[in-house]
C-alpha positions as MATLAB code, in Angstrom:
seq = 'XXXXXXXXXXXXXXXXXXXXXXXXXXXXXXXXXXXXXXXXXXXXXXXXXXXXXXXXXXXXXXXXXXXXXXXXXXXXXXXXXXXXXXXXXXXXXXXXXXXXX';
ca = [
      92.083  -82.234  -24.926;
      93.605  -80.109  -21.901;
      91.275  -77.536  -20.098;
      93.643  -74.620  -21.759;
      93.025  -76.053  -25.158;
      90.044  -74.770  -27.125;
      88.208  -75.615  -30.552;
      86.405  -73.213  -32.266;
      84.490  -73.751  -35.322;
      84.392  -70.896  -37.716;
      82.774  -69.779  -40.907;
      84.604  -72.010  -43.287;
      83.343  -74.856  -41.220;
      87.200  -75.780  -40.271;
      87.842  -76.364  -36.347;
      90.452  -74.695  -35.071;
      92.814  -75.589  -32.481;
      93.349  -72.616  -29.498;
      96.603  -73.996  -28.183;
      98.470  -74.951  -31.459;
      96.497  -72.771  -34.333;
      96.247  -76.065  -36.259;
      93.323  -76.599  -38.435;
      91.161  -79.289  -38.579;
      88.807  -80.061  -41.121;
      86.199  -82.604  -41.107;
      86.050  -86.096  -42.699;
      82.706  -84.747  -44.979;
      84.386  -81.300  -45.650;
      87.853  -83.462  -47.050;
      85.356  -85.901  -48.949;
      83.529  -82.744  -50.932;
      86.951  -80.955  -51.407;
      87.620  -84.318  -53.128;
      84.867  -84.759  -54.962;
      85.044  -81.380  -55.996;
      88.312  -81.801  -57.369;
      87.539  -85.099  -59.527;
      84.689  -83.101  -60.906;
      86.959  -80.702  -62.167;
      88.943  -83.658  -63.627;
      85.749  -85.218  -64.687;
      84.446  -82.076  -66.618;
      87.873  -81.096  -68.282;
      88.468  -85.159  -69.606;
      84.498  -84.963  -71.253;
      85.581  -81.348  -72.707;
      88.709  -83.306  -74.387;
      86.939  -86.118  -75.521;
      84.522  -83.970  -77.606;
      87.647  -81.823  -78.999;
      89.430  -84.879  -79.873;
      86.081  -86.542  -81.845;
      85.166  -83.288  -83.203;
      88.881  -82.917  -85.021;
      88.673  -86.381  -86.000;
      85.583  -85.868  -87.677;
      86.641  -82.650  -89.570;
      89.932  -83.914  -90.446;
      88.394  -87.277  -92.036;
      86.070  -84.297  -94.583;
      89.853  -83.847  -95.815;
      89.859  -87.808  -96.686;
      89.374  -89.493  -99.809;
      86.950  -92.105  -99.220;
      85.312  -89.808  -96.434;
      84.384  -87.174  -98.909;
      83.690  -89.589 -101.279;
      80.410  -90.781  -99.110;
      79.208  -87.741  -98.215;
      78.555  -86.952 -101.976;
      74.997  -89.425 -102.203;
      74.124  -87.262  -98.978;
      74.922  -84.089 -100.477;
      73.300  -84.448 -103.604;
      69.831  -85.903 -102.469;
      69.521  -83.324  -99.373;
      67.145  -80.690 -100.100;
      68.997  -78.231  -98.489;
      71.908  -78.793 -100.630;
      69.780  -78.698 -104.040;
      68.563  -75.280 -103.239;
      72.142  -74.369 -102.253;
      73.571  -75.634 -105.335;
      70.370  -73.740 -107.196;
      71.008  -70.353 -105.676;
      75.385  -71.330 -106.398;
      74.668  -72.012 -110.360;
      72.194  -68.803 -110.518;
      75.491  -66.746 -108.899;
      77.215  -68.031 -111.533;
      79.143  -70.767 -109.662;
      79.910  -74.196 -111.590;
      78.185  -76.516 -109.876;
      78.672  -80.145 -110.463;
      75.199  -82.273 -111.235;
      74.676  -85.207 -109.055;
      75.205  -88.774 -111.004;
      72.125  -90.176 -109.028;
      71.760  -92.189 -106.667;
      73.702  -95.298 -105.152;
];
C-alpha cells in the first residue's frame, strides 16, 4: 500500500479500500458466508427428504397389500376398539375384526 491509500474497517466487518472504494472481505467472513449458505442448502434438502417419505408413506395407505397389514394393527389397538365402539353406537357399520394373525 501507498501512503495516499487507506483501509478502513467498518461495521459490516468488510475493509475498505480509500483509493479504489473496493471491498475487501476477510478469509473467515467468506468462510461463514459459505457456510451459511450450505446451511441453507443443508436445511431445505432435510425439509425435502421428510416431504418426500411422508408422501410415500400416505400414498402406500392407498395400496393393497399396505392396507391390508395395517388391519391386525387396527383391530387389536385399543384406541381403535373404542373408536369402532363409539362408530357402531352412531350407527356406523363397522366391520368385526377376524382375529388375530
Amino acid at each position: 500500500m501507498t501512503g495516499s491509500e487507506t483501509v478502513a474497517i467498518g461495521d459490516s466487518g468488510l475493509a475498505m479500500n480509500g483509493a479504489t472504494g473496493q471491498s475487501k472481505v476477510s478469509a473467515i467472513k467468506r468462510l461463514y458466508i459459505k457456510a451459511a449458505t450450505l446451511d441453507r442448502f443443508g436445511m431445505a434438502m432435510l425439509r425435502l427428504g421428510l416431504v418426500v417419505v411422508l408422501v410415500w408413506i400416505g400414498g402406500l395407505t392407498f395400496v393393497s397389500y399396505q392396507a391390508d397389514s395395517i388391519v391386525p394393527l387396527a383391530a387389536n389397538s385399543p384406541f381403535m376398539s373404542f373408536l369402532a365402539r363409539v362408530a357402531r353406537g352412531l350407527g356406523i357399520t363397522v366391520p368385526q375384526p377376524t382375529g388375530g394373525r
